[in-house]
N, C-alpha and C positions, 0 to 999 in steps of 0.2 A: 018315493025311492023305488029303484027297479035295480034290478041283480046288478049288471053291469056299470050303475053308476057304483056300486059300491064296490064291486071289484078295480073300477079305475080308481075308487078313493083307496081303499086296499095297498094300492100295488102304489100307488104315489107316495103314501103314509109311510111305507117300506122303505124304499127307495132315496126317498124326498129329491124327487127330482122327475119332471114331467117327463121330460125326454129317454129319461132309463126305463118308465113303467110302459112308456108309448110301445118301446124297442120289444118291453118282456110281452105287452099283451098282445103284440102287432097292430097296433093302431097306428093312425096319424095322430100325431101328437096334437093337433086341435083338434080328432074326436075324443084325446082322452081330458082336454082342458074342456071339452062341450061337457062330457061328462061330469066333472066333478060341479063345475058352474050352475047344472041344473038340481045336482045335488044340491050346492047351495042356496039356492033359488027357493027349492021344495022343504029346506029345512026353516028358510031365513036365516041362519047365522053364517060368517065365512068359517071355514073349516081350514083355510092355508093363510101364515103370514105369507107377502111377498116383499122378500127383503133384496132388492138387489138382484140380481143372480143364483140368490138363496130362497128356499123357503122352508118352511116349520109349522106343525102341528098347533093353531090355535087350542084353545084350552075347551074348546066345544068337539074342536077334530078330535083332542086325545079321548074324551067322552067318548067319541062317538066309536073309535076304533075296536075296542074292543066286543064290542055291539054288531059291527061289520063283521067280523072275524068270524064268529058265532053264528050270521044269517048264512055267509058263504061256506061255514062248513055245512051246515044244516043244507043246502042247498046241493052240494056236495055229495051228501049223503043221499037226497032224495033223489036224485038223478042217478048216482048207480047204483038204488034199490029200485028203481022202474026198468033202468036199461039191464041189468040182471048180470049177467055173466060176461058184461065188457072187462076188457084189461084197466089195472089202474090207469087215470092220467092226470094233465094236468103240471101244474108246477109245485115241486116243493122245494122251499127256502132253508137253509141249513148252514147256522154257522159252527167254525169248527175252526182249534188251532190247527197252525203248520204241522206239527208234528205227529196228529192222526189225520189230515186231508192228505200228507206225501207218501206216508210211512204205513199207515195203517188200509186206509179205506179204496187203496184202487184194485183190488180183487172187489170188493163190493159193488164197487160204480160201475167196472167191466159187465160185471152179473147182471143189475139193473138196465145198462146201454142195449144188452143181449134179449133177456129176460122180457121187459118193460119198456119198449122203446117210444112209448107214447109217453111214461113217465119223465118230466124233465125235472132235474136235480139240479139246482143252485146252489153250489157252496159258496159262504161268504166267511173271510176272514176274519175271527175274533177273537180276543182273548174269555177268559172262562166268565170273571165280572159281565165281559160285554154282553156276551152271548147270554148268562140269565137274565138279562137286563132286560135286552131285544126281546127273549122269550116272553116273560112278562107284561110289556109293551106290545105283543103280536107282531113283531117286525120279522121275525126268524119263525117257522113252523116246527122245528125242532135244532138242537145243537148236538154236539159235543161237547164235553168238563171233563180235566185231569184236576182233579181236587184233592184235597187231603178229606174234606168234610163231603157228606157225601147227604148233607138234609142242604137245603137253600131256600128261603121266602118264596114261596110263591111259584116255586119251579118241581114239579116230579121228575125223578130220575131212577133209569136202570140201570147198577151196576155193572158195566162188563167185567172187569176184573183191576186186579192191582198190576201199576205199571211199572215192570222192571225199568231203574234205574241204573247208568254206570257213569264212574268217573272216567276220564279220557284224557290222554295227555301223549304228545310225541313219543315214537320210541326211544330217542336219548335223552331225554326229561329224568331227572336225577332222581325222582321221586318213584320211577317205573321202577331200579332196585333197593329197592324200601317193603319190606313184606311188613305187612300191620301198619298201615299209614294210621297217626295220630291226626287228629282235627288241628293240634296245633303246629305238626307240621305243613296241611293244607295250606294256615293261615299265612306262611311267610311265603308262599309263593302268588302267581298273578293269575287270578281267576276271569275266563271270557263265561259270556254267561245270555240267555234271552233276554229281551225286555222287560222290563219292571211291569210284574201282576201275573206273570208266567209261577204259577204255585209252586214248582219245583224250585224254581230260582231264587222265588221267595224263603223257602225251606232250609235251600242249602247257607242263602244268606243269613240265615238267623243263627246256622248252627254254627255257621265261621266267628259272627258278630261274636256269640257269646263266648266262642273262645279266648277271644282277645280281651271284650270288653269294650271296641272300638267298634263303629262300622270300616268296612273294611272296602275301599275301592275296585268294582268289578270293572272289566272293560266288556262293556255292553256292543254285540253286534248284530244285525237287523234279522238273520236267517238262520237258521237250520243248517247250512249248508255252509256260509260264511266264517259260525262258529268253529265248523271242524274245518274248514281250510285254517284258520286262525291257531287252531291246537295244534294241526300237522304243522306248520310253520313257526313251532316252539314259541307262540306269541304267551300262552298258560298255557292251565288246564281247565275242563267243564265240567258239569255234569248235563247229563243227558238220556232223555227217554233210549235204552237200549234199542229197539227198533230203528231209533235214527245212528245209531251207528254200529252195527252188528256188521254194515258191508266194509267200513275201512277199519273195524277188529279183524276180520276173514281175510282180508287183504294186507293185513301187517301196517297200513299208513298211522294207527292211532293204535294205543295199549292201554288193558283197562287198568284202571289202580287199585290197592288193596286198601282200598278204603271200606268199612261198615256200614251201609246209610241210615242213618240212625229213626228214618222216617220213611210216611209213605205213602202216595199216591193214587187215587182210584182215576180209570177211564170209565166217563159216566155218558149215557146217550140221556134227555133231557128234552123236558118237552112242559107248557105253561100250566100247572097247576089245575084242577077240574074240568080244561079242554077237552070239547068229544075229540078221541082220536078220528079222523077221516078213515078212510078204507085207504086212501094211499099212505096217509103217516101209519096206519097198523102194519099195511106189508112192509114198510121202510124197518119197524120197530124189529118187524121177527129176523127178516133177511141182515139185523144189523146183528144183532144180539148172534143168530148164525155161525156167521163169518168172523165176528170179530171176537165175544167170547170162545172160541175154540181157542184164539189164538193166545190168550188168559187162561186157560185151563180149564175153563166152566166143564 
């Protein structure tokens, strides 16, 4: 084994997909399939199904991933404690929902673009399940979590802070002259809401369910964005991370409700459980914690 095969197995394992790890490491995509090949060669076992136009982590690959993970940080490490006082670089992988990649983190990423321009930031989209998942697995170098719980298997996390929540709903929505909304006036109306495993959503869902006693019908819509065109267009009302809609409160397009939320939310940065931090995931941690708990009140 030599560095580079295990960074193409790395970056393939990530990915799962030749042609994406070719593109992120700048290889021809048959030196990164030479690569992983002579990996396999030097191990004896295959390390990739090949299914079709799919492939997947044999159960000696997943073995072995974690084990990669570990030599390339270690590697990592020893290269910019030889080259000394170079700037971080490299790639770091980071998945993060919609709602801190739009809303929260581009003061961050502008800083880093400026800052660190040898540093390259990949965010990838996931929900909080996926994203400790990935962690866990090494597929992600760190995440974002808006959780209620704020321990996970296998996964270490830095609190940023608690995340302001508001209900939202048209300005002629009958419910905007209503001071002290009741949960069980919530229930008879039409709730739009994120995708199912969004922990707020889930939240909000349990609190309506138990008012009724029913599950209660949400109309689910794919964005961030989509949701509140769908609330200014009296389709409901939502809840939502305040950040995602502070600009059409300011603006008069959406009004908040008087609702209480009876629960609540942590924004957590997250990273795999007794991993050495890299010197680039340490500056990512402090620059994140920075920027974004100021804006928590830390």
């Amino acid at each position: 084994m030599d560095i580079r095969q295990l960074a193409a197995f790395h970056k393939v394992a990530t990915l799962l997909s030749f042609s994406k790890a070719a593109t992120e490491l700048k290889y021809a995509q048959s030196s990164v399939t030479s690569q992983i090949k002579g990996l396999e060669m030097s191990l004896g076992v295959d390390l990739f199904d090949r299914l079709g136009g799919r492939i997947q982590l044999t159960e000696a690959g997943q073995r072995l991933l974690p084990y990669a993970e570990q030599m390339l940080t270690l590697a990592g490490e020893a290269r910019g404690a030889t080259v000394g006082s170079a700037e971080p670089s490299g790639v770091l992988t980071i998945g993060s929902m919609e709602s801190i990649t739009s809303y929260r983190m581009p003061p961050l990423l502008e800083f880093f673009h400026h800052r660190y321009p040898a540093l390259h930031i990949v965010l990838r989209p996931s929900l909080c399940a996926e994203t400790c998942h990935a962690l866990r697995q090494g597929m992600f170098d760190m995440g974002f979590l808006m959780e209620a719980e704020t321990q996970h298997p296998g996964v270490q996390t830095e609190v940023l802070g608690s995340e302001p929540l508001t209900v939202v709903a048209a300005p002629d929505h009958p419910l905007t002259k209503v001071a002290k909304i009741t949960t069980e006036e919530l229930c008879r109306t039409q709730v739009i809401s994120a995708e199912a495993g969004c922990a707020y959503r889930e939240l909000f869902e349990a609190e309506l369910n138990d008012g009724t006693g029913e599950a209660l019908p949400f109309l689910e819509f794919g964005t961030i964005e989509s949701i509140k065109r769908g609330v200014a267009a009296g389709l409901g009302i939502s809840l939502l991370p305040t950040a995602c809609v502070q600009d059409t409160l300011d603006s008069g397009l959406l009004v908040r409700l008087d609702w209480e939320i009876p629960f609540e939310v942590f924004t957590q940065l997250a990273w795999r459980r007794g991993k050495n931090l890299t010197r680039e995931m340490r500056v990512f941690t402090d620059q994140a914690i920075r920027f974004l708990a100021e804006e928590y009140g830390r």
